[in-house]
N, C-alpha and C positions, 0 to 999 in steps of 0.2 A: 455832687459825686455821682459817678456812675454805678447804678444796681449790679452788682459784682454777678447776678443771675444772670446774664445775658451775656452767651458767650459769641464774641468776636473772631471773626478768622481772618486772614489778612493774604493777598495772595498778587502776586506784580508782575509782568515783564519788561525789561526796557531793553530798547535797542538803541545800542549809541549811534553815532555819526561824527566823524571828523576825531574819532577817539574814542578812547576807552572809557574818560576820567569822569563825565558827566553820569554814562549808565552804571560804575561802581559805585559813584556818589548816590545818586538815589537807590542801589542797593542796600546800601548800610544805613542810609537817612531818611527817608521819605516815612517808612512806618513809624517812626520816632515822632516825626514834624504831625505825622494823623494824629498818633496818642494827644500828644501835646494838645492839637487843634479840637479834639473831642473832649477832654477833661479843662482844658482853660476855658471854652467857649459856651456860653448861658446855650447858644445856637447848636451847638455840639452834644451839652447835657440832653438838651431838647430830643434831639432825631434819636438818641438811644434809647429815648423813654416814654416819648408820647408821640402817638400818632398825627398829631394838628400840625399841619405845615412840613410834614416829614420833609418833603421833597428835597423844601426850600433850605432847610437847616442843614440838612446833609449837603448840597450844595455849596450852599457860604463855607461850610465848615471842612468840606473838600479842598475847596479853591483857597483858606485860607493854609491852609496844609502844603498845599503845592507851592503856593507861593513865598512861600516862608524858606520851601526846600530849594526854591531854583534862588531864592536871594543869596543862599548861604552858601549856595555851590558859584556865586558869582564870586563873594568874601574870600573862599579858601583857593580858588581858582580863577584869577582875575583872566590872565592872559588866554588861559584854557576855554572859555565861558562865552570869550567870542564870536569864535567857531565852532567851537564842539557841544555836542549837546545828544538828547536823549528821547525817543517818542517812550510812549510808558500807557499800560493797562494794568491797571488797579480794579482786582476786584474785592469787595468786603461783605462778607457772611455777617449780617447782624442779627443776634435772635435766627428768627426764620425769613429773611428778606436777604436779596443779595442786591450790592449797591453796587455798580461800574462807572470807573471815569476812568477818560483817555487822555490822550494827548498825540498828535501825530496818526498815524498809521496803523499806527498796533490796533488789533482787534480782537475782542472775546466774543466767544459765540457757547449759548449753549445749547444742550442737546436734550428737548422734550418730549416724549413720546414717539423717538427717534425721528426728529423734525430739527432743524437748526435754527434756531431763537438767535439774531444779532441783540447782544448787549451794549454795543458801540457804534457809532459814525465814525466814518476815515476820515481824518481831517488834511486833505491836501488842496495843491494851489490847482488842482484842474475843478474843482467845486466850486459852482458861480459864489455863490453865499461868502466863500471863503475870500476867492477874489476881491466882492466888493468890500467885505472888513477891510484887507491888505491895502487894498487905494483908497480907502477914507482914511488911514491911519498912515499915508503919503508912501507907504512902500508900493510896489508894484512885482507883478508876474513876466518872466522872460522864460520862453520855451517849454514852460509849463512846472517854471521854477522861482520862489521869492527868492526878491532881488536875484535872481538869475541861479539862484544857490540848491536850494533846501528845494524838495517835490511837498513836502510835510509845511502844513501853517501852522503846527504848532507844537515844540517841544521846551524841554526844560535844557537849559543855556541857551546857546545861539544867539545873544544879547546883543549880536550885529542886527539882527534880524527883528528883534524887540521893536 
């Protein structure tokens, strides 16, 4: 169970593409899929309450969250899920630690000691890094776009693109 002490804040933006239906989706759904992913997962309990392996548990327990949210947005949205889809910045206030994960392009930045702190990487196809993921995973770059399409390597739908 999570220590009811330790107050959470939750805070997102998503930008659709090819549609509206992907970034309402993870409006309404994605903090739900975190709950979920934080109170099911031994991984989850962990990062809320003990320091050992923070990273990593927040991490898994991120990505198990997202992935939960774009499978469900594929179920409700078959044909939609294709092509449309959503970059997204998620940030979470836990305790006194703020957690960020991206997807796509979105990016959080904060402001300390009036200095700007990057909380994120852009994730696009002009990023060698990003490139060689895309061709080991048999897709490819055109013009400075996966499979000729998306500037972004990574958002929730796009399942063409998966």
């Amino acid at each position: 169970m999570i220590d009811p002490q330790i107050q959470v804040g939750y805070h997102a933006v998503f930008d659709g593409h090819g549609g509206a239906e992907c970034a309402l989706f993870c409006k309404k759904n994605l903090h739900k899929e975190l709950v979920k992913a934080f109170t099911r997962s031994e991984e989850g309990r962990k990062s809320l309450m003990e320091e050992d392996d923070l990273n990593a548990a927040l991490t898994a327990t991120i990505r198990e969250a997202f992935s939960e949210n774009d499978l469900k947005f594929k179920e409700k949205f078959p044909a939609q899920s294709k092509q449309c889809g959503s970059t997204a910045v998620v940030c979470l206030l836990i305790g006194n630690k703020v957690v960020c994960a991206n997807l796509g392009d979105a990016r959080a930045v904060l402001c300390r000691n009036g200095k700007a702190v990057d909380l994120s990487v852009d994730y696009k196809a002009s990023r060698k890094d990003e490139q060689e993921r895309i061709k080991s995973q048999g897709g490819y770059i055109v013009f400075g776009r996966v499979l000729g399409r998306l500037a972004v390597t990574r958002a929730f739908g796009d399942f063409e693109c998966k």
